[in-house]
C-alpha positions as a LaTeX table, in Angstrom:
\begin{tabular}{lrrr}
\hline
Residue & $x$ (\AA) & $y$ (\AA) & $z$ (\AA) \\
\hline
Unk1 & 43.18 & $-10.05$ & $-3.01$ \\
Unk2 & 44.52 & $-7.42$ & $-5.04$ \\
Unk3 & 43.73 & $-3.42$ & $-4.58$ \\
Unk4 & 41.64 & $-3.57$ & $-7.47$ \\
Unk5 & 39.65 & $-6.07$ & $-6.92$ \\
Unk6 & 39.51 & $-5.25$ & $-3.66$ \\
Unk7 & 38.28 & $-1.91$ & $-4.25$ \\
Unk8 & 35.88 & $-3.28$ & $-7.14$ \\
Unk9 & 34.17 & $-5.59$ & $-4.01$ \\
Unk10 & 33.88 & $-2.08$ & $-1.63$ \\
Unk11 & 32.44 & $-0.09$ & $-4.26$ \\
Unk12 & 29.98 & $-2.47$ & $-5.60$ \\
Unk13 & 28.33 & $-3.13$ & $-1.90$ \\
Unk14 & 24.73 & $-1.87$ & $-1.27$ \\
Unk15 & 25.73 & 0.59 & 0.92 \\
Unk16 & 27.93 & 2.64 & $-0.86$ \\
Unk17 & 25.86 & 3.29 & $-3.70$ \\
Unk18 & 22.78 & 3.85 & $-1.40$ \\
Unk19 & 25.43 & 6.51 & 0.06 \\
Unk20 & 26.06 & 7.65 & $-3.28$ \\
Unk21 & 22.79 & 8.11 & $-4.32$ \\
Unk22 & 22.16 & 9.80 & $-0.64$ \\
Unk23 & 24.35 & 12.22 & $-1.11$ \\
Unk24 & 23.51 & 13.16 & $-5.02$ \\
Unk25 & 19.68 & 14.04 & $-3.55$ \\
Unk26 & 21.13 & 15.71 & $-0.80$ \\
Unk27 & 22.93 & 18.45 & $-2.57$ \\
Unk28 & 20.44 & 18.77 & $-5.00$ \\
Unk29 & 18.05 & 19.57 & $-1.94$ \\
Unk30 & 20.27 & 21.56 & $-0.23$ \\
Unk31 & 20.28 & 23.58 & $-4.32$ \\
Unk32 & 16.30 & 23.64 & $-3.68$ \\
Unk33 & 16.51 & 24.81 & $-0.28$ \\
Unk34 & 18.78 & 27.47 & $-1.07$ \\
Unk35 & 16.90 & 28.65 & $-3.82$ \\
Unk36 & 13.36 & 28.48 & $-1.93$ \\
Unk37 & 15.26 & 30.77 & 1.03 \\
Unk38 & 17.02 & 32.87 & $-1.46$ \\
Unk39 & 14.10 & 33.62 & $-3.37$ \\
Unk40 & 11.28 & 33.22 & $-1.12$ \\
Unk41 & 12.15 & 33.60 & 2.28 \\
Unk42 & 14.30 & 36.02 & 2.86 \\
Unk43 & 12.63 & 38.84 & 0.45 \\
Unk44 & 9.90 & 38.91 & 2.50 \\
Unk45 & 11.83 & 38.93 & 5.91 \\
Unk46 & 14.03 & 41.50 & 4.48 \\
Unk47 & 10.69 & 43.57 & 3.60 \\
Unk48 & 9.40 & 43.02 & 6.99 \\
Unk49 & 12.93 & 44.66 & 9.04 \\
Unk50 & 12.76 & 47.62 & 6.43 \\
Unk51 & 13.75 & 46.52 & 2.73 \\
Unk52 & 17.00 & 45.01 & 3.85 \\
Unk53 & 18.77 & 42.21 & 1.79 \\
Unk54 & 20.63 & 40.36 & 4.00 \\
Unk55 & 22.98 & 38.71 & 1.30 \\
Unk56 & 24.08 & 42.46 & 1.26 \\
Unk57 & 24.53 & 43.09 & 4.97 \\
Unk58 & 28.71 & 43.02 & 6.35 \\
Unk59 & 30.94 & 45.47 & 7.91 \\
Unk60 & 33.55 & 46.46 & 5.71 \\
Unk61 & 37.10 & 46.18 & 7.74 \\
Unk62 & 39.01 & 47.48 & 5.30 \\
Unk63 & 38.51 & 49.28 & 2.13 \\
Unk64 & 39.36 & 48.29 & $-1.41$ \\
Unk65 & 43.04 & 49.58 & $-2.48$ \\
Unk66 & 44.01 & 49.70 & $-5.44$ \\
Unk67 & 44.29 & 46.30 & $-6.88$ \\
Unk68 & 43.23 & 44.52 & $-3.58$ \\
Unk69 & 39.70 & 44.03 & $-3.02$ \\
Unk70 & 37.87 & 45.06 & 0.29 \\
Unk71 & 37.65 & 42.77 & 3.25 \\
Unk72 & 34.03 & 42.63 & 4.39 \\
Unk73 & 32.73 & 40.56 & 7.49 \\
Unk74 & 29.72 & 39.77 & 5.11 \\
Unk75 & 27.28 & 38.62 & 8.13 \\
Unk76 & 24.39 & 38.51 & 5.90 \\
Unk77 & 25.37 & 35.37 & 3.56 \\
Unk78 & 25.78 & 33.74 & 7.08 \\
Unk79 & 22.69 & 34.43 & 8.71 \\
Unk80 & 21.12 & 33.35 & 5.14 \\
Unk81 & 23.23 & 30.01 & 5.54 \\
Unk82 & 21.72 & 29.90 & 9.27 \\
Unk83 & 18.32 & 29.73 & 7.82 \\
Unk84 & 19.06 & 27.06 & 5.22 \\
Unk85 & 20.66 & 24.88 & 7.50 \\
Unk86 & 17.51 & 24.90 & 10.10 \\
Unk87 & 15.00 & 24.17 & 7.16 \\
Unk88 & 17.30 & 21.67 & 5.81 \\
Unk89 & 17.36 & 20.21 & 9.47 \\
Unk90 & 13.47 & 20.26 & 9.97 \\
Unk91 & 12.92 & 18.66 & 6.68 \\
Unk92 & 15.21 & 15.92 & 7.54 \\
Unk93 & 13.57 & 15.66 & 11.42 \\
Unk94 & 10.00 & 15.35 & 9.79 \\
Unk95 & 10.92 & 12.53 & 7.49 \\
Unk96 & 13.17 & 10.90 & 9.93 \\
Unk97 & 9.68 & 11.28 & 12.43 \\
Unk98 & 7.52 & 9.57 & 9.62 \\
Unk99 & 10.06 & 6.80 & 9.05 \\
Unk100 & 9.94 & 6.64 & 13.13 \\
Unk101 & 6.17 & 6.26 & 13.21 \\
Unk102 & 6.27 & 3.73 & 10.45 \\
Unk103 & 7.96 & 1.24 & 12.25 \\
Unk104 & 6.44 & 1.65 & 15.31 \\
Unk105 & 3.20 & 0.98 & 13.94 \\
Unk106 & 5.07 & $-2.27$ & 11.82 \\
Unk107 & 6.19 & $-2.80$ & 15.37 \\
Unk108 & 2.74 & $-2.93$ & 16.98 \\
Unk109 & 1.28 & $-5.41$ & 14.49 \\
Unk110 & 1.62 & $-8.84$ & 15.50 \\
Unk111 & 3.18 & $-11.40$ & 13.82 \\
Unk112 & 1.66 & $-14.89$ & 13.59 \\
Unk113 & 4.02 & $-17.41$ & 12.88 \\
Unk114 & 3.08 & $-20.49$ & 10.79 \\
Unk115 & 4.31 & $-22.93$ & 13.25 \\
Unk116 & 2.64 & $-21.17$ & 16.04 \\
Unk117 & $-1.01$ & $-21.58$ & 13.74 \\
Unk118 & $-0.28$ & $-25.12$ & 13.28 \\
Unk119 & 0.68 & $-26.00$ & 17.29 \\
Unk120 & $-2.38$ & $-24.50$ & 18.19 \\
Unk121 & $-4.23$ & $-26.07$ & 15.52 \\
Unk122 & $-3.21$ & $-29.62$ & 16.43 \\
Unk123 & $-3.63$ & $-28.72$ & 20.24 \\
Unk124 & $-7.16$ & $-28.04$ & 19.94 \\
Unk125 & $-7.85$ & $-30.80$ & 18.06 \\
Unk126 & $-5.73$ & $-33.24$ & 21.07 \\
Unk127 & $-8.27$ & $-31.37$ & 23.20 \\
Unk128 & $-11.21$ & $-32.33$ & 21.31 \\
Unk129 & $-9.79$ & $-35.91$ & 20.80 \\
Unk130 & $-9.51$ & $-36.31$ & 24.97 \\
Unk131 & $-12.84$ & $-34.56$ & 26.14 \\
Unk132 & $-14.67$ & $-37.35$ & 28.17 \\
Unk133 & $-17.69$ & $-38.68$ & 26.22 \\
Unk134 & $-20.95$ & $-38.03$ & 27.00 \\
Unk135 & $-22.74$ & $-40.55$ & 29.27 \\
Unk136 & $-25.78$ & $-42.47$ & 27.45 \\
Unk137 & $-28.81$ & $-42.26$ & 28.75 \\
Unk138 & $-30.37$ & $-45.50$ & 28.44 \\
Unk139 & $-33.41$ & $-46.58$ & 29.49 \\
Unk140 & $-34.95$ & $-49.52$ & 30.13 \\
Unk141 & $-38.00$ & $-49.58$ & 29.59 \\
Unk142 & $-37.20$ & $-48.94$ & 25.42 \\
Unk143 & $-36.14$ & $-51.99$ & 23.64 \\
Unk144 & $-33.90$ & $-51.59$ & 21.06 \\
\hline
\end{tabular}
């Protein structure tokens, strides 16, 4: 098989474009998440510890000279990438949790096989068929 078409059959399989399309809604969530702890978390958190923006917060090292820029330990941007990894790790837990639950409730229903129905179908019915009949009760005195 040549590389092509070899790489035509790998590329075409269910489970690398399932991938693909994984990881296309993944980093436009992770875009979303940003945003939403951007723009609505961390203004009010920053409010609440005193009016602090903590994209802004580092410790300069070593000043700007001349034509080279400063080096800043900017601790802020990484405590704002702390954040939107843990909601980006909760959202994924919950769903993972509801998928969870899903199939143990699919689990929990039982399945009735066809074959099963029928077997116990025809062994009622062989039960039925061999019951002793019921004595008559004749008598007599009756003619027929």
């Amino acid at each position: 098989m040549s590389i092509v078409n070899e790489f035509k059959a790998f590329a075409v399989k269910g489970n690398v474009v399932d991938m693909a399309v994984g990881i296309i809604i993944g980093a436009a969530f992770g875009k979303i998440v940003s945003s939403f702890v951007g723009d609505v978390i961390m203004p009010p958190l920053g409010l609440l510890i005193g009016g602090v923006d903590f994209s802004d917060l580092g410790v300069t090292l070593r000043a700007a000279q001349g034509d080279a820029p400063a080096v800043v330990l900017a601790y802020g941007k990484f405590i704002q990438t702390v954040i939107d990894f843990l909601i980006v790790a909760f959202a994924i837990f919950m769903g993972v949790k509801a998928i969870n639950r899903l199939k143990r409730e699919e689990a929990k229903a039982p399945t009735v096989n066809k074959q099963e129905v029928l077997l116990s179908e025809i062994r009622d019915l062989l039960k039925e068929q061999n019951k002793p009949a019921a004595p008559v009760n004749v008598d007599p005195n009756k003619p027929f």
